[in-house]
N, C-alpha and C positions, 0 to 999 in steps of 0.2 A: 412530112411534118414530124419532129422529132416528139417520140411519148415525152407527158407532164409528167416530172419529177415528183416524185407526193413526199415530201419530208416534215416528218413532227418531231418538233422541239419544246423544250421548256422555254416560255415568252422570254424570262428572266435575262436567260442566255444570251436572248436574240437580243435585246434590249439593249445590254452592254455592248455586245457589237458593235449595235448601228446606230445608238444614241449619238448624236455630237448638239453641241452646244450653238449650231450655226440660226442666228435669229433673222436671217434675212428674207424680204417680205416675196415670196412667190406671188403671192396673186391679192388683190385685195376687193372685197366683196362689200361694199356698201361700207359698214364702219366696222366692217370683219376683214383679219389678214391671216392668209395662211402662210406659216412661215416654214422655210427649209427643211429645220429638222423635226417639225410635225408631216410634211409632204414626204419626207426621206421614208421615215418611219410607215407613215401607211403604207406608201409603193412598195416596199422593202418584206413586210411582213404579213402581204395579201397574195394570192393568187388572182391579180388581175389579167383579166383575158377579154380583151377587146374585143369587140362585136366584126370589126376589119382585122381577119388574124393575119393577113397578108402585108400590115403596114411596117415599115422599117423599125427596128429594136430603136432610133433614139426617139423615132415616135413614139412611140409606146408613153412614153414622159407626160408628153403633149394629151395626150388621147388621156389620161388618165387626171391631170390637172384639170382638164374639161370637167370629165364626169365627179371630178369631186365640189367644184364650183359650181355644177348643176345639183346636185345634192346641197349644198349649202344654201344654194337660193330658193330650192324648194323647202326647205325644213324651215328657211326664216320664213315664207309665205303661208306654211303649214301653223306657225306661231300667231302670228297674224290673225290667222281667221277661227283660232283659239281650239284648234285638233289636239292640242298638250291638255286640255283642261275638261275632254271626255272622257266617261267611262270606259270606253275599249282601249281609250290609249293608257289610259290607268293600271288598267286588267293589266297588258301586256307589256308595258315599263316598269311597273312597281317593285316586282323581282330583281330587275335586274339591277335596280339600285339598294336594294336589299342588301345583294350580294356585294357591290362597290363597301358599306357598310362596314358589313362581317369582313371583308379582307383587309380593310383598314384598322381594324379591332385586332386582328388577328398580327400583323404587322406591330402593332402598339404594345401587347400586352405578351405577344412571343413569340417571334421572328429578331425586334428587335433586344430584347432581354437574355436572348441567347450570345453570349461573349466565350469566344475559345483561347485560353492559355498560350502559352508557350509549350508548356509541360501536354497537354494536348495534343497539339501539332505533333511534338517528338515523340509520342506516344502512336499515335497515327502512323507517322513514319516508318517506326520500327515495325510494325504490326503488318506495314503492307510491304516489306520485303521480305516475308518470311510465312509459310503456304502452312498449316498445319495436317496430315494426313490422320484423318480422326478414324475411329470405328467408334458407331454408337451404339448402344446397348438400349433396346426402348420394351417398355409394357405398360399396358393401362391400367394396370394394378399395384397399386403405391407396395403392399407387401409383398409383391413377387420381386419389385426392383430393389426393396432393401435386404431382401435375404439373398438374393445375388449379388449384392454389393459385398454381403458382409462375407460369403462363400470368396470371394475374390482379393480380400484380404488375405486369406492362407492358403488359398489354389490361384497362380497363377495363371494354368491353362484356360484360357475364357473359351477354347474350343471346346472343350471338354464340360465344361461348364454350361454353354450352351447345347452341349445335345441330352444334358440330363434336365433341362430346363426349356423343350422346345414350345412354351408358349410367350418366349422372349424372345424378340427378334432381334435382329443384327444386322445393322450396312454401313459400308466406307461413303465417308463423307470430306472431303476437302473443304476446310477455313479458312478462310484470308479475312481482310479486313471490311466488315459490311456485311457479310455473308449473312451474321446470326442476328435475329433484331433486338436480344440486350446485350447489352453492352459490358454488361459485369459479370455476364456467361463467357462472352469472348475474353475478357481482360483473364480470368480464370484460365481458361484452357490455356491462352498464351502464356501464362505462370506456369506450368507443368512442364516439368521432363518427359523424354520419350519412354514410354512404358508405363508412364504417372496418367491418373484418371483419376476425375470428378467426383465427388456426391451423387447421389442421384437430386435429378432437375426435374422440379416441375415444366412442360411444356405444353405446347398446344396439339402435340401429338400421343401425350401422357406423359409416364416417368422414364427419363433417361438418365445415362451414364456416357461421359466422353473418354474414348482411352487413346491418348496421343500413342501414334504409331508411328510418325516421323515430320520431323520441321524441314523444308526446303528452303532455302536462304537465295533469293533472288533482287540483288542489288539494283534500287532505280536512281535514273538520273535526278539528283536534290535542284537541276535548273533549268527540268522541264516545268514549267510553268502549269501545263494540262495535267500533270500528275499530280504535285501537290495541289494543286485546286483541286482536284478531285477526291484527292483525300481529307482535305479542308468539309469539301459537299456531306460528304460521309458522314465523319463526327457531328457536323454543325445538324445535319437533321435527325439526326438520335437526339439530340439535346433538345429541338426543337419538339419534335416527340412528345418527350420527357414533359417538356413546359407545358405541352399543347393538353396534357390528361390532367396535371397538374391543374391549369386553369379551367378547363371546361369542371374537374370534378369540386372544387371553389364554389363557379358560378353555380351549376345548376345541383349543389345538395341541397338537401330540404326544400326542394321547389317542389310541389306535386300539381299535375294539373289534373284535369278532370274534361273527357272529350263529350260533351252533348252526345249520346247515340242517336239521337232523333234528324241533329245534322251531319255526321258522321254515315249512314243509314241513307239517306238522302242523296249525297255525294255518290253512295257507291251505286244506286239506283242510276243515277244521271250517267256516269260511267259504262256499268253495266248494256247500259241502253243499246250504248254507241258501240260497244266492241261483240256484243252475241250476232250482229248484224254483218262481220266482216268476213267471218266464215266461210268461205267456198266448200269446203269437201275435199280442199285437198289436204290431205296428210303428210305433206312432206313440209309445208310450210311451217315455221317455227319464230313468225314474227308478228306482231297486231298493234299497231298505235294506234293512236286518238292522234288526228292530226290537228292544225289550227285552224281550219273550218269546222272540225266536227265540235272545237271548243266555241267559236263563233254561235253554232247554229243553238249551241245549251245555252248560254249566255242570250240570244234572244228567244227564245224558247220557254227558257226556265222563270216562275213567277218571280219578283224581288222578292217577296215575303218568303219564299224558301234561299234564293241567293241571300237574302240578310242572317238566317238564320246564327244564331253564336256558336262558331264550333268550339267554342275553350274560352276561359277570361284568360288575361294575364293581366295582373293585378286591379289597376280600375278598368284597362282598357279589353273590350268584347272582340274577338276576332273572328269576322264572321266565314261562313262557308266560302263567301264569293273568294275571299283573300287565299284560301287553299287552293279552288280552279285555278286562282290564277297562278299560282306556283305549279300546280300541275302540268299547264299549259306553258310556265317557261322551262320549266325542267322536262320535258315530254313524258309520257306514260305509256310503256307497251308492256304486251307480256306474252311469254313463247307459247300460249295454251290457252284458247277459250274454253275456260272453265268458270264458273260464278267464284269455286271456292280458291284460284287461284287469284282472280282478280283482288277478291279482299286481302286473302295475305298483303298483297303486294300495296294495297291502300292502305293498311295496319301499318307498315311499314313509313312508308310516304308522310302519312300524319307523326308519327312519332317525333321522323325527323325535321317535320313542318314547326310541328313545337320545341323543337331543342333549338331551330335558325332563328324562333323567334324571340326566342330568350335571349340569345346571342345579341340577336340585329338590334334588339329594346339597350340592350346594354350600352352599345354603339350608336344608337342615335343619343343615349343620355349625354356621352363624352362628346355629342355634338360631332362626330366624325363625317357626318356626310356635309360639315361646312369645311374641311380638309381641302387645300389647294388640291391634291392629288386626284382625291376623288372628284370634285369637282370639275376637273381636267376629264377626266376618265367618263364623268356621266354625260361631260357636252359632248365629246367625243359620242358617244350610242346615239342618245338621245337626238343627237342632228341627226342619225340614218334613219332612227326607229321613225321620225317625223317626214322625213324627206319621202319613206315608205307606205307610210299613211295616209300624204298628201296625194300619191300617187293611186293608191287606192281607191281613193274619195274619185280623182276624175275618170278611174276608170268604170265606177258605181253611175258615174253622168254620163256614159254611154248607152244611147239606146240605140241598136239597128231593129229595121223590119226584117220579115222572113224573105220580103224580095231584096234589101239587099244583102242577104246572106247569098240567096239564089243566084244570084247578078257576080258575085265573089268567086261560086262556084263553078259557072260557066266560063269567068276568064280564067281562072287559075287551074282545072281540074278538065273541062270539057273539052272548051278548044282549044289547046292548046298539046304540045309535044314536048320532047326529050324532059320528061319528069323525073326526076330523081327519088329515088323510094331505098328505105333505108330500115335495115331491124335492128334495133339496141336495144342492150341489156342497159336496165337503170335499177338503181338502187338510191333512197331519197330517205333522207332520215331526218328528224330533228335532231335528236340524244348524239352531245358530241362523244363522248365516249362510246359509243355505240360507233360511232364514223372514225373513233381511232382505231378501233379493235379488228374492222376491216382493211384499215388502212397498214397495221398490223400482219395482218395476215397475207398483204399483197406482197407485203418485204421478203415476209417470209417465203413466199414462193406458192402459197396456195391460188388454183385456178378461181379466176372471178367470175367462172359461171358455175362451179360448186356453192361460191358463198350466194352468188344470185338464185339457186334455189331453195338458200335454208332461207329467207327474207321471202322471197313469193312477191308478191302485185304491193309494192311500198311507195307507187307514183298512180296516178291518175291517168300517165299516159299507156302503162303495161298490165298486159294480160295477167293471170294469177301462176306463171313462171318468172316474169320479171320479165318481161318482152314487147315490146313493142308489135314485133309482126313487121313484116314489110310495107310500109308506109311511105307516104309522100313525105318529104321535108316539109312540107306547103303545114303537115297538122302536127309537125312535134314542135312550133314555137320556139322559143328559145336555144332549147335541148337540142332542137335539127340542124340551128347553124353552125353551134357546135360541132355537132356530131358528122356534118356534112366535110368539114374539114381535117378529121381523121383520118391514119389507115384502120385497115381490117383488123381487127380483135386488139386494139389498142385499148388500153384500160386509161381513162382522164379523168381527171377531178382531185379532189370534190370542187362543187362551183357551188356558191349560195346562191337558192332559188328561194324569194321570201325568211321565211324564217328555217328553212330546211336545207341540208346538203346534198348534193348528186354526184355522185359515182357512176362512169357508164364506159360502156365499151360498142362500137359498132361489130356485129357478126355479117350481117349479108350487107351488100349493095348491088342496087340495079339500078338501071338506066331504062323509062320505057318511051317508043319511039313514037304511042301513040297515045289518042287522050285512055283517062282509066275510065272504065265504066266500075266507079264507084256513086251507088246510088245518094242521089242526094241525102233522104231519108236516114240516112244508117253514118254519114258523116256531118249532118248539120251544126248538131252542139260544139265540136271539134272546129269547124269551119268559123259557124259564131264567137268564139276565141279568139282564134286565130286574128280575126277584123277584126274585133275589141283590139286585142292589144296594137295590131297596125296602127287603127284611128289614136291608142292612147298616146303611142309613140308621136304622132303629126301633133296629138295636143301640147303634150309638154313640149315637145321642138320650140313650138310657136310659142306658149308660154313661159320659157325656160330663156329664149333668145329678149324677149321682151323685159322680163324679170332684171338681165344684164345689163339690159340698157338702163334701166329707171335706177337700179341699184351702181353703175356708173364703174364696173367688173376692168380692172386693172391686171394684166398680166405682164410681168416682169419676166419679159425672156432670156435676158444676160444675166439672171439669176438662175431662173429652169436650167438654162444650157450649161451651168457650171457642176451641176448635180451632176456625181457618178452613182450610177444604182450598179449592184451584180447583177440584180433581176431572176435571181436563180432560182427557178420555181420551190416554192412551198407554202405547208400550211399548216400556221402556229395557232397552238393553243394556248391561253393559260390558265394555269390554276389556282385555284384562289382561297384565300384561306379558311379554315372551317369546310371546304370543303364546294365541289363544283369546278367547272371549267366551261370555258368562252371563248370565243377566236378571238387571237393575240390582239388584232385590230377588225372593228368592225369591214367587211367586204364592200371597197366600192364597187356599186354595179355600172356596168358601162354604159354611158349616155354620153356622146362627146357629138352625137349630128346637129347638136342646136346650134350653134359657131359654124357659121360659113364664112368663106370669106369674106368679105364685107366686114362680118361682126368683128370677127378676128382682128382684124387691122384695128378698130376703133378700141378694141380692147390691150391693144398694146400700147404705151405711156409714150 
């Protein structure tokens, strides 16, 4: 099996791509239709991986139109029986339409306000076939770099100049267009002849000096299309920049707010709780989150009278603590150091910008942005998974087994039985997608993913505090084993959405044993009890998934499917969103495609 390609791109990109305009109805679900180029689009900008890795590439279509019709008819049964109108599903959606919100706001007020010239363009143009060879002149001391400056007025020699001045440093730096992040630093230096230099510049580094030391003139093709768009990308986001400080410093002057310390204080206690506890003693680890159980178990745990608390008014409206968890818990929270006084920084921080998204978000629901076609489009789009996910949760919470039939599991699957498959994988499991790019990053790069699997440590429930599974049956890694059971050796795969988390794993050993294991009941029960939960939950939804299709009367259009060309080229898109945050391009379907047997199949074809 050929390694999964891991490619991140900007959605945007991908969008124009593989947008088309095609309305024809794939499948239609009760008085819901899924059409072409909503089906393209998901297929297209998900890494779907079928539970049958073995089935033919134009299956894959089929197998995947299933499990999105099994998600739809679970999210409308989830509506139904009114799981939209609970407080956990509150907690855990509120954010994400926040953010729908603020990126429609952001779009409205400066994405689309930004308009580029002609004069612009040809300005670009010039700038990106021509390389600048700078030496920069920098010190942190504004009067060190003006009396060097003004020395370099009637002394030429800037060598000489810097060795009677060695608390000024000095390095060659190459310009082109985009390089420097203003714009009227660059516009400047490109005005200069060779041998001409700057003012000195305030920067982020201190006071500098630019001294052009030679232009390179490298002519590009004006109808390559990807170059001038690219240079188009360029200017258009300095502008956008530009707009973006422009508006936020607008919005939020003379706003002061005021954080309750009492529930400020509170939060970081409930926090605190959960992460002084994750601690093993190893020192190499360098990762800690709060994952969505361990928000789960605060949330029932924690009294309402402290979840109500007000962390901050804004204006008439009280925002209380529960509303920060739950940003906590959709934006994830880890931190490289259990320390109390590192955690707070990091919650000092967190609140700050909890109050600046919601000055934002308040502005955006006033312009009424989340009744936007787009957004609106964009929150049914979540909203059916986050439901479909929920529903699914609830029937697995209606599972109860006894200890004998876990025992009765364990003897057919583990005791009597032969040729067991036992598998060690490294797993790494994150919620923070920027966190899962930066590895993903670093794969391209070339770094080995069982260095990065030690700076992370035990970030899954299935691995020890190296990131390891151990040698294990298939029978107790669930999901993760069928996977991983169909890899080669040191193969690195993913990411796959597991819940609200991503996985990254690689298989290191495999064995084959030819006799039962003498692994003690005792020592794998909870594992085992798992494992038959999600078997049985799987047989529930089959059965209630297949029935669902019937009453809802599930119409599949195959001379439509089969005209669909996908690449299918693996990858996994993020996007970004405005003001800030990012989200997989398209929600991840997860594969469910066993409820459709023959039988059903046929009846669902027109």
């Amino acid at each position: 099996m050929k390694s999964y390609l891991i490619i991140i791109v900007f959605v945007v990109a991908i969008f124009n791509l593989f947008a088309q305009n095609d309305e024809s109805v794939v499948a239609q679900v009760g008085n819901d239709k899924i059409i072409a180029r909503e089906f393209k689009l998901q297929l297209e900008l998900a890494p779907y991986i079928p539970k049958d890795q073995n089935i033919p590439k134009d299956s894959i279509k089929y197998d995947f139109l299933y499990s999105l019709i099994a998600e739809k008819l679970l999210a409308n049964e989830a509506e139904l029986i009114g799981i939209a109108k609970t407080e956990k599903f509150q907690f855990f959606f509120k954010p994400l339409e926040d953010l729908f919100v603020r990126d429609a706001l952001f779009k409205k007020e400066i994405d689309d306000k930004v308009k580029l010239t002609a004069d612009d363009i040809n300005s670009g143009i010039m700038k990106s076939q021509v390389k600048l060879k700078t030496q920069m002149i920098s010190s942190k001391d504004s009067l060190q770099i003006y009396n060097f400056f003004n020395h370099l007025k009637s002394n030429k020699n800037i060598d000489s100049l810097l060795s009677i001045n060695p608390e000024i440093s000095s390095k060659n730096i190459d310009i082109s267009l985009g390089v420097l992040f203003d714009e009227e630093i660059e516009d400047s230096l490109y005005s200069l002849n060779v041998n001409q230099y700057t003012a000195p510049i305030k920067s982020e580094v201190g006071w500098v000096i630019f001294i052009v030391k030679n232009k390179i003139f490298t002519p590009i093709d004006l109808q390559d299309k990807k170059s001038t768009d690219n240079i188009k990308s360029i200017i258009k986001n300095r502008r956008i920049n530009r707009q973006y400080k422009e508006y936020l410093n607008n919005l939020l002057s003379g706003v002061t707010i005021k954080i309750n310390p009492e529930a400020f204080n509170a939060t970081f206690s409930l926090l605190w709780n959960k992460l002084k506890n994750k601690w093993s003693g190893n020192d190499t680890i360098n990762y800690f989150e709060i994952s969505e159980s361990d928000f789960q178990n605060i949330l029932a745990s924690t009294p309402q009278e402290t979840l109500s608390k007000t962390l901050f008014d804004l204006g008439d409206k009280k925002i209380p603590l529960l509303s920060f968890l739950s940003q906590l818990a959709f934006d994830g929270f880890n931190v490289t150091l259990i320390d109390s006084i590192t955690v707070l920084q990091k919650l000092n921080q967190k609140v700050k910008k909890f109050v600046e998204d919601q000055l934002i978000t308040q502005e955006g629901y006033v312009q009424q942005l989340n009744l936007t076609p787009q957004v609106l489009t964009d929150l049914a789009r979540w909203r059916e998974k986050y439901l479909a996910q929920f529903y699914s949760n609830a029937v697995l919470d209606s599972i109860k087994l006894s200890q004998n039939d876990v025992y009765n599991y364990y003897l057919d699957n583990l005791v009597n039985t032969s040729n067991i498959r036992l598998l060690n994988i490294r797993l790494i499991t994150l919620k923070d997608l920027e966190e899962v790019s930066k590895i993903l990053e670093s794969l391209k790069q070339g770094t080995d993913f069982g260095e990065i699997v030690k700076q992370y440590g035990k970030t899954d429930s299935l691995v020890n505090n190296n990131g390891e599974t151990g040698l294990t049956p298939v029978l107790l890694l669930g999901y993760v084993g069928q996977i991983a059971s169909e890899l080669n050796l040191n193969q690195v795969y993913g990411p796959i959405q597991r819940n609200d988390a991503y996985t990254i794993m690689q298989v290191i050993e495999r064995q084959d044993s030819n006799d039962s294991l003498k692994l003690s009941f005792d020592s794998i029960k909870n594992q085992l009890r798992n494992d038959l939960r999600f078997k049985k939950l799987n047989e529930r939804l089959n059965k209630i998934t297949s029935n669902l299709a019937e009453q809802n009367n599930v119409k599949i259009f195959d001379n439509v499917v089969d005209k669909i060309q996908t690449t299918r080229i693996p990858m996994f898109v993020y996007r970004l969103m405005g003001f800030g945050g990012r989200i997989a391009g398209m929600p991840l379907v997860t594969p469910f495609s066993n409820w459709i047997k023959s039988d059903k199949q046929n009846k669902s074809l027109p």
